[in-house]
Each structure stands twice: as structure tokens, then as C-alpha cells.
C-alpha positions in Angstrom: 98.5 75.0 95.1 96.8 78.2 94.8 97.5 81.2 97.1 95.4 84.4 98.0 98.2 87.0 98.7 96.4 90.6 100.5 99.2 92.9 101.2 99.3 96.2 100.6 102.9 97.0 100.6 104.1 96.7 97.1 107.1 95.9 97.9 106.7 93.4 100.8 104.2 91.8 98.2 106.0 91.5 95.2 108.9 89.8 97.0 106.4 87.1 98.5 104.4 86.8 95.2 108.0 86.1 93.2 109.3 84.0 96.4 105.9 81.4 96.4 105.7 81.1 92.2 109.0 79.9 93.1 108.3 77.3 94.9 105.4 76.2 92.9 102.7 78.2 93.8 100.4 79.9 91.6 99.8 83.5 93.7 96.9 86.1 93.1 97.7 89.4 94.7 95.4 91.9 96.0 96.3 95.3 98.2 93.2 96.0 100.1 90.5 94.0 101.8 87.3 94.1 99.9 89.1 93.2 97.1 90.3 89.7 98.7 86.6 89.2 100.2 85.5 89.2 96.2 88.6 86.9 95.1 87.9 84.4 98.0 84.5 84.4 96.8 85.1 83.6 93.5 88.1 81.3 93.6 88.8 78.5 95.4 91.9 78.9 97.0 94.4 76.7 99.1 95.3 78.9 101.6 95.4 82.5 101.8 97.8 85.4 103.3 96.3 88.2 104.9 98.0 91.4 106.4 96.2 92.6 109.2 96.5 96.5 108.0 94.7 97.1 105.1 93.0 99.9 102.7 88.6 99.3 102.7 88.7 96.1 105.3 91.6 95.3 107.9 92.7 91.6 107.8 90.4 91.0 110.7 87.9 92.0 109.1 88.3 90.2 105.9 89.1 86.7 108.3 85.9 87.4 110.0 83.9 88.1 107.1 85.2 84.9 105.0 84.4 82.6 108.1 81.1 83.9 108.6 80.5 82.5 104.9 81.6 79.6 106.0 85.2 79.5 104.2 87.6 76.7 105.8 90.5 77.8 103.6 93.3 78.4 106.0 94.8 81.8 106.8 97.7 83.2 107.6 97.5 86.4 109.5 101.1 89.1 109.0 100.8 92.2 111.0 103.9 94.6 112.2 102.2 94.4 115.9 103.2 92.0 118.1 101.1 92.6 121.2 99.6 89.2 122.3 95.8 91.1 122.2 96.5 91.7 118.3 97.7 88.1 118.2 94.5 87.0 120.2 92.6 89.0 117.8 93.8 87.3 114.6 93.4 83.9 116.5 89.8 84.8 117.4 88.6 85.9 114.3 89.3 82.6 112.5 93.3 82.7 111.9 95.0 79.6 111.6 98.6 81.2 112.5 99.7 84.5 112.8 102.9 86.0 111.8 105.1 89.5 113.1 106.6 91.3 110.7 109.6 91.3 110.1 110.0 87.6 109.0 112.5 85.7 107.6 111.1 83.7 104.7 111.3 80.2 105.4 109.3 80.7 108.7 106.6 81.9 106.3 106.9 79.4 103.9 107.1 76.5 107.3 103.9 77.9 108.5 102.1 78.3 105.4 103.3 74.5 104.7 102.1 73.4 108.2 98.2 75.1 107.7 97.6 73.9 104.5 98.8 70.4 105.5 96.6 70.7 108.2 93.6 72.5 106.6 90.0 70.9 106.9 91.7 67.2 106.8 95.3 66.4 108.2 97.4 65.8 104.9 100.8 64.0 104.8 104.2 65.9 103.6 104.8 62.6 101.9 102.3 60.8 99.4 102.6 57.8 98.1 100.5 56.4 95.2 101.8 53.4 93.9 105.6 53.6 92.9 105.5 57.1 92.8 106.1 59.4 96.2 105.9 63.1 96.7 107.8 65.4 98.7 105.5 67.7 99.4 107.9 69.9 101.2 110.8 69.2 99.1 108.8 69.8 96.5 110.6 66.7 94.6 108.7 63.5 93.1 110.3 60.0 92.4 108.9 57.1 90.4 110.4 53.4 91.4 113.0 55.8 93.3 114.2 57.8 90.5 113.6 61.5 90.8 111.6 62.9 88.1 113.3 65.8 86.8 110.1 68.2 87.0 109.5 72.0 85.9 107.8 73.7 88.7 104.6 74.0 86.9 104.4 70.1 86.4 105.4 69.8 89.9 102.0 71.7 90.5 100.0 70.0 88.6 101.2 66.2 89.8 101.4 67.4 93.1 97.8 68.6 93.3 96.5 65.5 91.7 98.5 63.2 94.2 96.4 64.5 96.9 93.2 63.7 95.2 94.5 60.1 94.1 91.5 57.7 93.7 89.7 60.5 92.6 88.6 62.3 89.2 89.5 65.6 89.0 87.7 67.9 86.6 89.5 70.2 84.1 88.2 73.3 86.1 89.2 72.3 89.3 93.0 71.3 88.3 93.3 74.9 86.4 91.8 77.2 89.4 94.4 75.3 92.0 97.0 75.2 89.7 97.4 78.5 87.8 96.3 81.9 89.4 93.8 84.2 87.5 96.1 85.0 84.5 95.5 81.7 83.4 93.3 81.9 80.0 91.0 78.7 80.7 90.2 78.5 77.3 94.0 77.7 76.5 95.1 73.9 75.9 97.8 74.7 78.6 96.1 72.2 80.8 96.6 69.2 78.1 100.0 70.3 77.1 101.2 69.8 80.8 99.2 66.8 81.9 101.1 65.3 78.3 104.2 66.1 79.9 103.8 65.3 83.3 102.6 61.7 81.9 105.5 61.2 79.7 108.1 62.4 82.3 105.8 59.1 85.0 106.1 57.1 82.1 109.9 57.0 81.3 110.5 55.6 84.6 107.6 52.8 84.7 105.7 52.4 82.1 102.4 51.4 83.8 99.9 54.1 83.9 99.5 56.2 86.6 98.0 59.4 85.3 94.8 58.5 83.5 92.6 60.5 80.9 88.7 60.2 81.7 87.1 61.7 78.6 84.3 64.6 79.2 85.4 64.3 83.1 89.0 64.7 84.0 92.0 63.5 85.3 92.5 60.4 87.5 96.0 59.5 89.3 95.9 56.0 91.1 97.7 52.5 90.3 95.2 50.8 90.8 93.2 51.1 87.2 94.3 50.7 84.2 92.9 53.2 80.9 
């Protein structure tokens, strides 16, 4: 899952940034406003953290701004003030949930968990496809109830496709929700781990579950065979 962190505290940011990549998210950073408008523009993000002080636009600006575009991607408001207009305000301008500074982490990271899950279509903290079930917020998998002993990265990657199962998903898509904008998409990276992530499915059952569809993508269901 990919995250759109705007905070313009350095240090505030770098902890979160470190904190998600952590727990297998691929982060982007920005420290002012206009600059998340043009990365929320350009990327298609899972969810996105916005501080409600900013340099250029405030939060509630930017919030505002991206839902007049029509953006669904849920939000996550932070903001030192904890008057109930300020919360209204976040609310009002298209926040999903709003959070007062300070925080402890795991509150963030619940939150963040319970907005994404929700986002345009209710989504289930488990997934089943076949023998295989995610923890979405353990972050574990296990095949025919053996855990599959993942990197965080390949966690990423079958995690995203579990919640498209049924459906191809295209090289692009897979590498803009599943690395952040360091990512060179002209890299085999994207091969190298679906090989992996396969191999890893495979030693436990040895049906397919993660199939190849040349010139279109990526397909996980058990319900085809290659």
C-alpha cells in the first residue's frame, strides 16, 4: 500500500515515514501543501496523511482542493489543535479521521488501518483466496495454514494483489501501490519479487495461485489454472 505523507516537521516526518516502510508501506514525503496537491495528482495513492499546518496550502486546503477533483483516497487529517471547530473543519472539508498531536503510534497506524479498509468499498482485515489467507492487520499470510515466511516488500506485493483477486493487475498499477517514487519503473524489480513471492506460495501447495498474464499482468485467484 502506498502512502502520501505531508508534514512539514522533519522530524515528526521522518519518524512516521521510517515507522510505515516498516510495516510495509511504501511512503512519499512532502513538507508543504502544493507540493502534495501535484503528488496526489500524479500518483495514485492508498491513503494519504495530511498535517493541517502547512508551508503554500494548509491541510484544509489541500483536503478541499483534492475532493473538489474528485479524489476518494482517504485522508487522515494531524493537527496540534484540538478545538472541536478545527476538528469540524477537517471533517467538513472531506477528512476521513482526524488526529491531535501528540499521538502515540499505534492509534495512527489503527486509524490509518480502519480508513483504508473502509475507503470507497468496505474491505475485510482478512482475505481469503483459496488456501491462502491474509492478515491484513497482522500483516502475516499463510498457505494451507502454514505461515509464509515473507520480507516486507513481498508482503506488499501479495497483499496488494489479494485485494484485487479475480482480477488482472497491470505491471504499472502493482509498481505505483507498491513502491513509492524512488522506484525506477524501468527496473526488473517487479519480476524479481513476483518470482519470489510465487516460489515462497508454491512451497507450501503447489497449485498455482499467482498467475503470469503475458503483455497484461498479474492475476491471483484459485480458480484458473496458467
Amino acid at each position: 500500500m502506498r502512502i502520501l505523507l505531508a508534514e512539514d516537521d522533519t522530524r515528526l516526518h521522518d519518524l512516521l515515514a521510517r515507522a510505515l516502510r516498516e510495516r510495509a508501506f511504501a511512503v512519499d514525503v512532502v513538507v508543504d501543501g502544493e507540493a502534495a496537491i501535484i503528488e496526489a495528482a500524479v500518483n495514485d495513492y492508498d491513503a494519504i496523511i495530511l498535517d493541517v499546518t502547512m508551508p503554500r496550502r494548509s491541510g484544509l486546503e489541500v483536503c478541499a482542493e483534492l475532493r473538489k477533483r474528485g479524489k476518494r483516497t482517504p485522508i487522515l487529517m494531524l493537527t496540534a489543535r484540538d478545538a472541536l471547530t478545527d476538528r469540524v473543519a477537517g471533517l467538513d472539508a472531506g477528512a476521513d479521521d482526524y488526529l491531535v498531536k501528540p499521538f502515540e503510534l499505534d492509534e495512527l497506524l489503527a486509524r490509518l488501518r480502519a480508513i483504508m479498509r473502509r475507503g470507497p468499498v468496505l474491505q475485510d482485515e482478512r482475505i481469503v483466496v483459496g488456501d491462502l489467507v491474509v492478515d491484513t492487520r497482522a500483516q502475516q499470510a499463510m498457505r494451507a495454514g502454514q505461515p509464509l515466511n515473507l520480507t516486507t516488500r513481498e508482503y506488499t506485493l501479495l497483499a496488494y494483489l489479494a485485494r484485487q483477486a479475480g482480477r488482472v493487475v497491470g505491471r504499472a498499477e502493482l509498481t505505483d501501490h507498491v513502491w513509492d517514487a524512488n522506484h525506477d519503473p524501468a527496473s526488473n524489480a517487479l519480476e524479481v519479487y513476483i518470482g519470489r513471492v510465487r516460489k515462497k506460495l508454491e512451497s507450501v501447495n503447489e497449485v498455482p495461485l499467482l498467475h503470469t498474464r503475458r503483455g497484461a499482468g498479474y492475476l491471483l485467484s484459485a480458480d484458473v489454472t496458467d
